[in-house]
C-alpha positions in Angstrom: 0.0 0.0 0.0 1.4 3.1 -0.7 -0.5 7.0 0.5 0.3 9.0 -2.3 1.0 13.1 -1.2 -1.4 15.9 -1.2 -4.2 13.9 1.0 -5.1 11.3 -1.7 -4.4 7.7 -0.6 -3.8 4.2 -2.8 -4.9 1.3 -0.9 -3.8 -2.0 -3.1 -4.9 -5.6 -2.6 -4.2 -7.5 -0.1 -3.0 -10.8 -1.9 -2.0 -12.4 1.3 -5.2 -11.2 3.7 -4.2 -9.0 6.6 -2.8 -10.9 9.5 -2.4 -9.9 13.1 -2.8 -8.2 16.1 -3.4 -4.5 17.2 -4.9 -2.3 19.5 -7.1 0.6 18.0 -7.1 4.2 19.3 -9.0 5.5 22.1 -12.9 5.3 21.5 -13.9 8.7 20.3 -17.4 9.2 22.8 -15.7 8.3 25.3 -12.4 10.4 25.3 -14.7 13.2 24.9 -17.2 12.7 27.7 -13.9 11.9 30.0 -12.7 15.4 29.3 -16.3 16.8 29.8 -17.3 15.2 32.8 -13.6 15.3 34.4 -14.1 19.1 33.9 -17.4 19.3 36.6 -15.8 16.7 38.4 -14.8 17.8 42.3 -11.5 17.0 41.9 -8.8 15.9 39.6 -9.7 13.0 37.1 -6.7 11.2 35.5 -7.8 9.6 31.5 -5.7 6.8 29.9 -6.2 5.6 26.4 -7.7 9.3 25.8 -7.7 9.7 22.1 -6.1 12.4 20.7 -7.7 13.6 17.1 -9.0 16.3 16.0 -12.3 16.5 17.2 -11.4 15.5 20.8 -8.3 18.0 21.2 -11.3 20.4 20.3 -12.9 19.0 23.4 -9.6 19.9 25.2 -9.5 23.3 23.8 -13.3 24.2 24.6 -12.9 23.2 28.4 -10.1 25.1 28.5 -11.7 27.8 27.2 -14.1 27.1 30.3 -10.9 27.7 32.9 -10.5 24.4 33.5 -7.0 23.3 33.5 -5.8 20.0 31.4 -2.4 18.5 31.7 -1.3 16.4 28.9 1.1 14.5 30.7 4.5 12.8 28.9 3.8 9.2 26.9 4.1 7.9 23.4 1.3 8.8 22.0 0.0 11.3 24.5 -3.1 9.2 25.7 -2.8 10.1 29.0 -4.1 13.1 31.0 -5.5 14.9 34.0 -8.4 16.7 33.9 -8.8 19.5 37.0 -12.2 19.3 37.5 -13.2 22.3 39.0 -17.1 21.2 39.5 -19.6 23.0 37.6 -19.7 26.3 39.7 -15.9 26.7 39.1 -16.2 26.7 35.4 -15.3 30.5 34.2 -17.4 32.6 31.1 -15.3 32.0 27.8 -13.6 35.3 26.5 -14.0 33.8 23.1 -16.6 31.5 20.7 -16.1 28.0 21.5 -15.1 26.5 18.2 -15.5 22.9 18.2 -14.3 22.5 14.8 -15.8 19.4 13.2 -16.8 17.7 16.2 -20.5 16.9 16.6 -20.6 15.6 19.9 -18.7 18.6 21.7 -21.5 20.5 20.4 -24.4 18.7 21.4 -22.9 17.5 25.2 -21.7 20.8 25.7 -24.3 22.6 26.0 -26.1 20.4 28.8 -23.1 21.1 30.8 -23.5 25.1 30.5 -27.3 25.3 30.5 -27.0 25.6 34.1 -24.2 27.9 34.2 -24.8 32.0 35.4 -22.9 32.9 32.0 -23.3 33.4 28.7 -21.3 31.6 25.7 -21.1 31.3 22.0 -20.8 27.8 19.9 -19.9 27.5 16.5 -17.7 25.1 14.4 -17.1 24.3 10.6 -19.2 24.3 7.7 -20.3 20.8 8.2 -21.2 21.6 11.9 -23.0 24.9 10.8 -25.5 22.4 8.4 -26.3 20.1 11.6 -29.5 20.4 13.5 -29.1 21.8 16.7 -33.0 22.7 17.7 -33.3 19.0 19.1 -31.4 20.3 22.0 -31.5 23.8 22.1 -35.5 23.6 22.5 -35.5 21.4 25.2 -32.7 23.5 27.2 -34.8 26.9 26.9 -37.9 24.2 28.1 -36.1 23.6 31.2 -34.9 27.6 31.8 -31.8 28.3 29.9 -31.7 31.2 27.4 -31.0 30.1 23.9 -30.7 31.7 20.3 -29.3 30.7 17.1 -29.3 30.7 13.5 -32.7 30.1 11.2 -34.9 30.3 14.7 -32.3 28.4 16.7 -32.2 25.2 14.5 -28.3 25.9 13.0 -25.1 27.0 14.8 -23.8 29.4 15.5 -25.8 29.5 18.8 -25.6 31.5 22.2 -26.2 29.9 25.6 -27.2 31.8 28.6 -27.1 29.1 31.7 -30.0 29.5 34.3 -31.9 27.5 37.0 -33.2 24.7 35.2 -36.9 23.1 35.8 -36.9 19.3 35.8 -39.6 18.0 33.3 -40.4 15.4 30.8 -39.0 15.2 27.2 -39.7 13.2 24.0 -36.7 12.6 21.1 -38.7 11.8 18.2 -35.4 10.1 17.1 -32.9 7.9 19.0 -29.8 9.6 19.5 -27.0 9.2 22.2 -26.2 13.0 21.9 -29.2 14.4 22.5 -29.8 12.2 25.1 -26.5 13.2 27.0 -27.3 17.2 26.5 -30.5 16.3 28.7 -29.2 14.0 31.0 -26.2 16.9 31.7 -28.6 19.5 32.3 -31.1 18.0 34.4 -28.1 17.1 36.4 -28.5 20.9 38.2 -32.4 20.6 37.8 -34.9 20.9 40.5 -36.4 18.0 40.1 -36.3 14.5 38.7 -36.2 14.4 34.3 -38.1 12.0 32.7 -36.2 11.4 29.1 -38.5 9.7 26.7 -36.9 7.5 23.6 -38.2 5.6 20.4 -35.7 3.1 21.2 -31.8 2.4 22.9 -29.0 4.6 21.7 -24.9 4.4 23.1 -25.4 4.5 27.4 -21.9 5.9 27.8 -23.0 9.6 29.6 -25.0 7.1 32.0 -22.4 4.7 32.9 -19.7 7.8 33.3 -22.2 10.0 35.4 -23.1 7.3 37.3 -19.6 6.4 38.0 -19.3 9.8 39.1 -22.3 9.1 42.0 -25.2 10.1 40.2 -28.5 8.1 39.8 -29.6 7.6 36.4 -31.5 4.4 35.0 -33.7 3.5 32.2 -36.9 2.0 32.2 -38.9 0.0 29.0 -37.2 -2.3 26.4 -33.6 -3.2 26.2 -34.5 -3.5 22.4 -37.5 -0.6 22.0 -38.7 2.4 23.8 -37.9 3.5 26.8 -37.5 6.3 29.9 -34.5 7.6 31.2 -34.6 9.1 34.8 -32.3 11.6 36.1 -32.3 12.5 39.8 -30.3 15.8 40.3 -27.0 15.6 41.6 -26.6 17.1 45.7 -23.0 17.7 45.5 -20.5 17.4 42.0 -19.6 13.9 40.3 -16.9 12.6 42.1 -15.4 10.2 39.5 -12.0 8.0 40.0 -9.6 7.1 36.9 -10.9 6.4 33.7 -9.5 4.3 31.3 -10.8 4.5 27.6 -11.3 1.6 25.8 -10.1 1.2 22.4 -13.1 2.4 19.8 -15.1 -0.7 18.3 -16.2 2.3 15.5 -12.4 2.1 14.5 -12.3 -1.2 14.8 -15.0 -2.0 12.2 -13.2 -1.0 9.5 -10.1 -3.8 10.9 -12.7 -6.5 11.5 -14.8 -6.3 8.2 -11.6 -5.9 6.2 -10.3 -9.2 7.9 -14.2 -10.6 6.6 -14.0 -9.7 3.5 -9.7 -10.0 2.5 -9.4 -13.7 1.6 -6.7 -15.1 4.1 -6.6 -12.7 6.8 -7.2 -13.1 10.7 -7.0 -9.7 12.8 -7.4 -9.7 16.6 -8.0 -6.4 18.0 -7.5 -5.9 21.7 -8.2 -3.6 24.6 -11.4 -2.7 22.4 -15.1 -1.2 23.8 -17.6 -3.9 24.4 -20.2 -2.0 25.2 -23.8 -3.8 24.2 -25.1 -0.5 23.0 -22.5 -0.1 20.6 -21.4 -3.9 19.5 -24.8 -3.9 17.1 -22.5 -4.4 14.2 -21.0 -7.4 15.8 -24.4 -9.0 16.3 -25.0 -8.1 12.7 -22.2 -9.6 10.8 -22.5 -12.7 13.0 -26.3 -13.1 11.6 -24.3 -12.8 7.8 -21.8 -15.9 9.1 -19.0 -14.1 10.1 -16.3 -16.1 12.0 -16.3 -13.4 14.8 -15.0 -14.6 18.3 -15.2 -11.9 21.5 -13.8 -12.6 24.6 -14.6 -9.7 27.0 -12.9 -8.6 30.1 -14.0 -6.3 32.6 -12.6 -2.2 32.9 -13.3 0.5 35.5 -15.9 2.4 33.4 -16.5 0.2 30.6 -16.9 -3.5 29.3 -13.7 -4.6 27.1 -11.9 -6.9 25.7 -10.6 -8.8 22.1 -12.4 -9.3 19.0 -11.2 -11.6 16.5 -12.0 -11.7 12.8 -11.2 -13.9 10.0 -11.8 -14.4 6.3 -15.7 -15.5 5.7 -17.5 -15.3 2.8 -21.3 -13.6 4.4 -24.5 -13.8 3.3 -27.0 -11.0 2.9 -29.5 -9.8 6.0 -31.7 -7.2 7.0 -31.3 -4.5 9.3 -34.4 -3.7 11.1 -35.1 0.1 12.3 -34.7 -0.7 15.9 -31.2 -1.9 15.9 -29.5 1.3 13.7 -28.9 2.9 16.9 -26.6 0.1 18.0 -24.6 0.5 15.1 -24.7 4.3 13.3 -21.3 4.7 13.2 -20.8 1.5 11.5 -23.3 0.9 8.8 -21.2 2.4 6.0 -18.3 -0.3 6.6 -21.6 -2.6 7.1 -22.7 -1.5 3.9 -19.2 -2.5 2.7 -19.3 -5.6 3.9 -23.1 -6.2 2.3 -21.8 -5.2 -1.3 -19.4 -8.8 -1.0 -22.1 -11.0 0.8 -24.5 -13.6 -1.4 -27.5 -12.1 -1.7 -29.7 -9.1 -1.0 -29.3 -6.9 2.2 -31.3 -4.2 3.1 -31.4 -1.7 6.4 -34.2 1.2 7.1 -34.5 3.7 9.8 -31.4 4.9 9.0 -32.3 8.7 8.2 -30.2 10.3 10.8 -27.0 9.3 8.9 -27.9 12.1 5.9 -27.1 14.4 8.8 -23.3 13.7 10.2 -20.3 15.0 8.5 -21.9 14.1 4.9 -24.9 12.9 3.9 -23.6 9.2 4.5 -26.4 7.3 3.0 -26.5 9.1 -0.1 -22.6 9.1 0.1 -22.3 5.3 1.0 -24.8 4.4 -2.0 -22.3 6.7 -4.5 -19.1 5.0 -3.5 -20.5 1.3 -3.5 -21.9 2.2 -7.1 -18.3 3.6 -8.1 -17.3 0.1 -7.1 -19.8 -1.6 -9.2 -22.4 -2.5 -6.5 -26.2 -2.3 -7.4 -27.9 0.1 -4.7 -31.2 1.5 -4.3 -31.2 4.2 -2.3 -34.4 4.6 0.3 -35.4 8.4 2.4 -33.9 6.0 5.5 -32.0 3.2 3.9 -30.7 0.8 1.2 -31.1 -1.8 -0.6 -27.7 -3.3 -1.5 -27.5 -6.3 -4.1 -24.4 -8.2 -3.3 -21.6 -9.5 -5.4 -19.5 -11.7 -3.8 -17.2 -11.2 -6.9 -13.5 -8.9 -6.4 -14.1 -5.2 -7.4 -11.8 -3.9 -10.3 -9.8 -0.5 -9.3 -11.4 2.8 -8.8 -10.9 6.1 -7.3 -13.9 7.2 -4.6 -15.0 10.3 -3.2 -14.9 10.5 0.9 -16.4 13.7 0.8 -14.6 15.0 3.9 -15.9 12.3 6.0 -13.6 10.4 7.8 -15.6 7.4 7.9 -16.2 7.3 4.1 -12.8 7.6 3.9 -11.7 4.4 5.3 -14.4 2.0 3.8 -13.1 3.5 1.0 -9.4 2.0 1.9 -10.7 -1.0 2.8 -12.6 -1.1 -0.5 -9.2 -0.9 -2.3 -8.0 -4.2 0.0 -10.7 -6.4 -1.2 -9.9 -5.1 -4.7 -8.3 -6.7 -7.4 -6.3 -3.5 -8.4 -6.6 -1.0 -5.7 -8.7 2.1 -4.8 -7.6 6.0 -4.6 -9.3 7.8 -2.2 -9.5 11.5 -3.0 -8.7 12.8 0.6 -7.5 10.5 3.4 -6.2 13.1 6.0 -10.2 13.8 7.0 -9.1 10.2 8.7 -7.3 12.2 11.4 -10.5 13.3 12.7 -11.3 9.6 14.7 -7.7 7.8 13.7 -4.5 9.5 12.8 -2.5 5.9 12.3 -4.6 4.2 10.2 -2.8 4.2 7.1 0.2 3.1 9.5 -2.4 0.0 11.5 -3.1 -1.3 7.6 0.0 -1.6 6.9 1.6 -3.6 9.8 -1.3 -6.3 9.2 -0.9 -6.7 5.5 0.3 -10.4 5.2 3.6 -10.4 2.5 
């Protein structure tokens, strides 16, 4: 494999399969809710495994901003830090806008943190931030008593957030998300009251498990599987949370696991990774396709982990129903991916929310898979992907910015018979900087 200059990337064919094992960066939700929470924390809050890309050093930068101090202390890859929680009341006004840059969930969490907060401050970020809806959250905040104004009527950044005394209540997302979920559970934190958080169905429980960590009471009520309640008493005193360490990101992982699937001859263990059940959906999925998947889970301080181990399999189509695209929204364009080689037809719905993350990735997954040579039909909320478990020739893709795009594009040019160009690989940096560098110590010669 060679990475050609100027931010496009050739990844070749794997003749040999991809053989190995490796340890993925940091998981990306939870490096930034350690640096969130560790900022309201009463006391010092020391983060191992934090991972350091661009959209969480945009995490460090905004918290800063807050007057919170952040001590990036001296190791390889600079994964570990302190975090000087200063509890909520010691956070500071911010002289400046907060830019988060590209990162959607610093500007979704943050917000619940400084809802409650006597000051005022300013969010805004790139220009695939400024297209993302922000009226999901910013609604339910002036609900419960903060003051809130942005662009179009409050539904775009930039927005302005004056914290006040917040009024516990009951709130409905129409759609699953783990974001807006967090935003709410943050602020009614400070409320007066217990918050009732209605939900169509599960979504990623890392805010909980942290908070709770922290001493706070939080649970959910209804279906593991469906709709449920999440109830937030308010907190008496600051979280008081002990070390965390992150585990390493199943979202980066996919791309490892479902190259090993598809690569004739490979076998890739991944270690130290997230085994969260609200975010291991993909694995569930690929297993109902035949994968030769094997987990073997361990226990962390914060967070389940452990090894998965993938090898090559040729899959069969499935269906994804509705219910389960919360479990894995990160993952379904390398699922996708994975789809266009099974036997068969697969098919996933409910899926609308991905036509608003860094691209529109439905509409951006069908047009890549179709520069491959895959049939699609493209749905409002999902696809229809007609398999071929045939190699695709050699093609150059568009990633359109987007990070994950760009690597199921380079793991598109594994399973190839003559390689794919991607037209801009350093978007990759946003969730994992060593990448091109992981690929090629499993490449089998």
């Amino acid at each position: 494999m060679n990475c050609v200059q100027e931010g496009q990337g050739y990844f070749g064919p794997a003749p040999n399969g991809l053989v190995g094992t490796v340890r993925v960066p940091g998981d990306k939700s939870i490096s930034h809710r350690s640096v969130l929470l560790g900022a309201v924390n009463s006391g010092p809050v020391t983060v191992d495994g934090f991972l350091r890309s661009a959209d969480t050093l945009a995490t460090i930068r905004a918290i800063r901003a807050l007057g919170v101090d952040i001590e990036e202390l001296d190791s390889c890859d600079g994964s570990k830090l302190i975090v000087y929680g200063r509890g909520w009341d010691g956070l500071e006004e911010p002289v400046d806008v907060i830019d988060v840059a590209n990162a959607g969930t610093l500007i979704r969490l943050l917000p619940g943190i400084l809802a409650s907060c006597p000051f005022f401050a300013v969010l805004n970020g790139d220009a695939s931030i400024r297209r993302r809806p922000m009226a999901r959250i910013l609604q339910p905040l002036a609900q419960m008593g903060a003051t809130v104004s942005g662009r179009q009527g409050g539904r775009l950044p930039p927005f302005t957030i004056q914290g006040g005394r917040l009024r516990a209540g009951r709130h409905q997302i129409e759609v699953a998300s783990a974001q807006v979920k967090s935003c709410l559970i943050l602020a009614a934190l400070r409320a007066d009251g217990q918050t009732l958080i209605d939900e169509p169905g599960p979504s990623r429980d890392h805010t909980e498990t942290m908070v709770c960590y922290g001493g706070a009471q939080v649970r959910r009520e209804g279906d593991p599987l469906g709709p449920g309640t999440t109830i937030v008493t308010p907190l008496s005193r600051d979280l008081d949370m002990g070390p965390v360490t992150v585990p390493g990101d199943i979202s980066s992982a996919a791309f490892l696991l479902v190259a090993a699937l598809i690569v004739p001859g490979s076998r890739v263990t991944v270690e130290g990774v997230g085994l969260n059940p609200t975010r291991t959906g993909l694995l569930d999925v690929l297993q109902e396709m035949g994968a030769d998947l094997t987990v073997m889970a361990v226990s962390g301080e914060v967070e389940p982990m452990g090894a998965v181990t993938a090898a090559y399999t040729p899959l069969h189509g499935c269906d994804i129903a509705a219910e389960k695209v919360p479990l894995l929204i990160d993952e379904l364009p390398i699922w996708a991916l994975a789809a266009a080689c099974a036997e068969g037809t697969s098919r996933v719905r409910g899926a609308a929310e991905l036509r608003l993350k860094e691209s529109d990735r439905l509409a951006a997954t069908a047009q890549l898979l179709r520069t491959l040579g895959i049939e699609v039909h493209e749905h409002q909320d999902g696809l229809d992907i007609i398999g071929n478990p045939q190699r695709w020739k050699g093609t150059s893709v568009a990633s359109h910015g987007d990070h994950r795009l760009a690597m199921v594009g380079a793991v598109a040019g594994l399973a190839s018979r003559t390689g794919v160009t991607v037209d801009d690989i350093e978007c990759i940096g946003i969730s994992y900087p060593d990448f091109a560098a992981t690929i090629e110590q499993l490449i089998h010669r």
